[in-house]
C-alpha positions as CSV (number, residue, x, y, z in Angstrom):
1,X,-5.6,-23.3,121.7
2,X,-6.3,-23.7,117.8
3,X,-4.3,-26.9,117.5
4,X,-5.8,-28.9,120.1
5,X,-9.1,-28.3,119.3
6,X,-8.5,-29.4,115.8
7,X,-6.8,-32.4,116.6
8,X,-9.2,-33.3,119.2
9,X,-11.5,-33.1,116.7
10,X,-9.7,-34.7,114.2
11,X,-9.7,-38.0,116.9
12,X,-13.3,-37.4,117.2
13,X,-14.4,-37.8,114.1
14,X,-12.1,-40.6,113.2
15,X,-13.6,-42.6,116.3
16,X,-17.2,-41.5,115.0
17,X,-16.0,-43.1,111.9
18,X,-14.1,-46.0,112.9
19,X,-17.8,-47.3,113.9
20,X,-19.1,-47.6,110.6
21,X,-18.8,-50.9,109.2
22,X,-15.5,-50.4,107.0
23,X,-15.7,-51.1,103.4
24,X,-13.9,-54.2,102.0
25,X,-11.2,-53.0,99.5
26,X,-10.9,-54.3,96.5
27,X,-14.0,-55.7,96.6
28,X,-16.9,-54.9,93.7
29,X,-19.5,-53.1,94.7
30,X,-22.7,-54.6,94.3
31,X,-26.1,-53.0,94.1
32,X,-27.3,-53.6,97.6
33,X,-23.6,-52.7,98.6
34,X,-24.3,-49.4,97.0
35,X,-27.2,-48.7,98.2
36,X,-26.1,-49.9,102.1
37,X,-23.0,-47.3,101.3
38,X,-25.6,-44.5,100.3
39,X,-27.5,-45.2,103.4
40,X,-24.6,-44.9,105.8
41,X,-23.0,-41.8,104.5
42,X,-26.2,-40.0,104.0
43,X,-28.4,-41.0,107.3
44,X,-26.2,-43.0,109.9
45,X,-25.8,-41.7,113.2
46,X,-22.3,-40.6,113.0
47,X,-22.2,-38.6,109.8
48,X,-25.5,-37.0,111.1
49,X,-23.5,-35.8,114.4
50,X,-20.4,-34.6,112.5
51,X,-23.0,-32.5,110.1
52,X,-24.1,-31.2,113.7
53,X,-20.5,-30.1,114.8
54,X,-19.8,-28.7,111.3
55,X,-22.8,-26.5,111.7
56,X,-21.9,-25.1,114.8
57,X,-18.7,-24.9,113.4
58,X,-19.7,-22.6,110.8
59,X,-22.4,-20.8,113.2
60,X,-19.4,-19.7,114.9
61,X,-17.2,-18.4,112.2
62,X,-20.0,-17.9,109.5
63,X,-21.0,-14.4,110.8
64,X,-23.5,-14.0,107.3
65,X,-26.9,-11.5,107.5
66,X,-28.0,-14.1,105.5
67,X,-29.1,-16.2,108.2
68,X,-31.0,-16.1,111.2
69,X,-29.0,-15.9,114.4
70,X,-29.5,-18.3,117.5
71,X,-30.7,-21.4,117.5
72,X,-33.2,-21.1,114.0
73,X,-30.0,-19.9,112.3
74,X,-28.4,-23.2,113.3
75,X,-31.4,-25.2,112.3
76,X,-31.7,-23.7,109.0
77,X,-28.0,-24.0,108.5
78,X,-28.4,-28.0,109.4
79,X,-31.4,-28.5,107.5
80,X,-29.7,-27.1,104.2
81,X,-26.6,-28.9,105.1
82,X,-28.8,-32.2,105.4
83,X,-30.4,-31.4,102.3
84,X,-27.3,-30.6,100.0
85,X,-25.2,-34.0,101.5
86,X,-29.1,-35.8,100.0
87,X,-29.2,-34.2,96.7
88,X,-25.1,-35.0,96.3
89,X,-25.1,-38.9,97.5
90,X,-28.3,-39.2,95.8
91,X,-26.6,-38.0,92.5
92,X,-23.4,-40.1,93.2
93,X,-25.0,-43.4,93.6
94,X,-26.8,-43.0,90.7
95,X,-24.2,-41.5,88.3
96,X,-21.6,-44.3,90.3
97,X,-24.2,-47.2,89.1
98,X,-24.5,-46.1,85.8
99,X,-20.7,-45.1,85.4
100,X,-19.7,-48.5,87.2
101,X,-17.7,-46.5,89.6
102,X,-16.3,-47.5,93.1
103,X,-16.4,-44.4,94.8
104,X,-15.8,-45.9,98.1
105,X,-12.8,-43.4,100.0
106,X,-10.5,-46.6,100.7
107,X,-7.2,-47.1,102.5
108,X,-4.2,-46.9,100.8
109,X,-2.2,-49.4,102.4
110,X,0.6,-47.8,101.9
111,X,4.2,-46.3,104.4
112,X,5.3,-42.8,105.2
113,X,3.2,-39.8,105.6
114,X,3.8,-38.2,102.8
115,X,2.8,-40.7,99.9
116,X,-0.4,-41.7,102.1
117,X,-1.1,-38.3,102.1
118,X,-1.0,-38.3,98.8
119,X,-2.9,-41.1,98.1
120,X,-5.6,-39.8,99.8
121,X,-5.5,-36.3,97.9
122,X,-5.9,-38.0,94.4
123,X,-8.6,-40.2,95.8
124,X,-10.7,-36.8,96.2
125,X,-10.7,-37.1,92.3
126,X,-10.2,-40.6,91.6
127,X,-12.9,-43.6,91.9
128,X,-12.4,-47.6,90.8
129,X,-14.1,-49.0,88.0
130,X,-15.4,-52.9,87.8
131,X,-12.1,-54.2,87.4
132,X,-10.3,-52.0,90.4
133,X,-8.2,-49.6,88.0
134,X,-8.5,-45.9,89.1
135,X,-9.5,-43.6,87.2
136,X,-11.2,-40.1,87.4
137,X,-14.6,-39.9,88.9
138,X,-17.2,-38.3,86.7
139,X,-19.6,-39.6,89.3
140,X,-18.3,-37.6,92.1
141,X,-17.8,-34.5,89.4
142,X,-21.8,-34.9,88.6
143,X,-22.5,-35.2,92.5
144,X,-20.3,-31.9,93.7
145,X,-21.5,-30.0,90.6
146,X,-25.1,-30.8,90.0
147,X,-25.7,-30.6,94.5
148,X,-24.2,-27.1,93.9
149,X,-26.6,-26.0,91.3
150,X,-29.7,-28.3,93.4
151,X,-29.4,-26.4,96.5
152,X,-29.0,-23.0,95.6
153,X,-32.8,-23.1,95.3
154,X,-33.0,-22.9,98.6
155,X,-30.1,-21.0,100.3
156,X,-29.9,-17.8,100.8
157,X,-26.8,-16.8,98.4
158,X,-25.2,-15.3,95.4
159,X,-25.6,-16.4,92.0
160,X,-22.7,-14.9,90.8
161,X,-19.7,-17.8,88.8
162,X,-17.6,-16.6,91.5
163,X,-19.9,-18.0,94.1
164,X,-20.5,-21.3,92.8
165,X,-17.1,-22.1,91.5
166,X,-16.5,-21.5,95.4
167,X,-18.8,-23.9,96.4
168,X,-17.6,-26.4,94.2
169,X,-14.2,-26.1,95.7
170,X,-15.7,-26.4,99.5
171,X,-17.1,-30.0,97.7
172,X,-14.0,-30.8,97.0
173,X,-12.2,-29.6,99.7
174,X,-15.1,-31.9,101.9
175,X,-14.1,-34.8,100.0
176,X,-10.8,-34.4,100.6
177,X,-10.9,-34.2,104.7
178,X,-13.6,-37.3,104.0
179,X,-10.9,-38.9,102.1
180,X,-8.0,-38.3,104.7
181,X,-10.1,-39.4,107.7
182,X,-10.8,-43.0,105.8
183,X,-6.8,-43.0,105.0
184,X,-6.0,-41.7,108.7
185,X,-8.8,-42.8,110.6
186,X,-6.6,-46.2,112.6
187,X,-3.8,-43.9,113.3
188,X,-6.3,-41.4,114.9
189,X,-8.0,-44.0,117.0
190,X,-5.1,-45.5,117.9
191,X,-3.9,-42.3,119.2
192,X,-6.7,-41.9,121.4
193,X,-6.4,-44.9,122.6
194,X,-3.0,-44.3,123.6
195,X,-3.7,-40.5,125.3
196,X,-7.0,-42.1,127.1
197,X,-4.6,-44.8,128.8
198,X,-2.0,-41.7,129.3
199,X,-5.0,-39.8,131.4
200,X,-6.2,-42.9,133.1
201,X,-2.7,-43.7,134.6
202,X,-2.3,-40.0,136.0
């Protein structure tokens, strides 16, 4: 039952996605096309729903004293949620504009599963700079780093090394399933395309 719930998922978010307006690779980022990116990842409709399910998501499993049960639990869970994904893209566009980095999660390109994959693991750590060449993002370091520090003014946790050397991993590990969906995203829409024709021809 585990499976099919995260790969329905999976086709769900990549369809949520696959609405965005898709960024032009290879392409230099301009100041208004930062600012349009930082717009879309932080407020559109679609990232605002998937913060929804990954709430609920972690309502579910996150069984913490720490917050309220029921439905103020998962409004307080969403709100800090919102509030951490601000302070983050906040600090990455403007670490990205003064760095000159491209950290745009772009396609690869590239054949077989294995080397796409990856592609799209180094990407978690890599950005462009003004002449396309990758090279290690210190803007996306600042972003996962500083947003860790930011928003544990707020939420209700430890301040132990332990605990924020934690949630700087979860950053990481977030950028990396934000990294495989823009790498995997056409192959997951096209295959629900092709189950939704299977369903509609029983």
């Amino acid at each position: 039952m585990i499976l099919p719930a995260v790969v329905c998922a999976l086709v769900a978010a990549g369809a949520l996605l696959a609405q965005e307006q898709p960024a032009a690779a290879e392409t230099p980022l301009t100041a208004q096309d930062r600012l349009n990116q930082y717009v879309r990842r932080t407020f559109s409709w679609q990232r605002m729903a998937m913060l929804g399910a990954d709430t609920v998501v972690d309502q579910l499993l996150d069984g913490s004293h720490q917050w309220h049960p029921g439905a103020r639990g998962y409004f307080h869970r969403y709100s800090s949620s919102f509030g951490g994904r601000l302070v983050r893209n906040s600090i990455e566009l403007g670490a990205g504009m003064a760095l000159g980095e491209d950290t745009r999660f772009q396609q690869s390109h590239k054949h077989g599963l294995f080397t796409r994959l990856g592609y799209a693991a180094s990407n978690t750590v890599m950005a462009r700079d003004n002449q396309g060449k990758r090279e290690f993002s210190y803007a996306r370091l600042a972003a996962t780093v500083g947003g860790t520090l930011i928003t544990t003014v707020w939420r209700p946790c430890s301040s132990t090394p332990e605990h924020y050397f934690g949630e700087i991993g979860s950053g990481y590990f977030s950028h990396l399933q934000n990294s495989l969906l823009a790498e995997f995203t056409p192959d997951l829409v096209r295959f629900g395309k092709k189950m939704r024709t299977a369903i509609l021809k029983k």
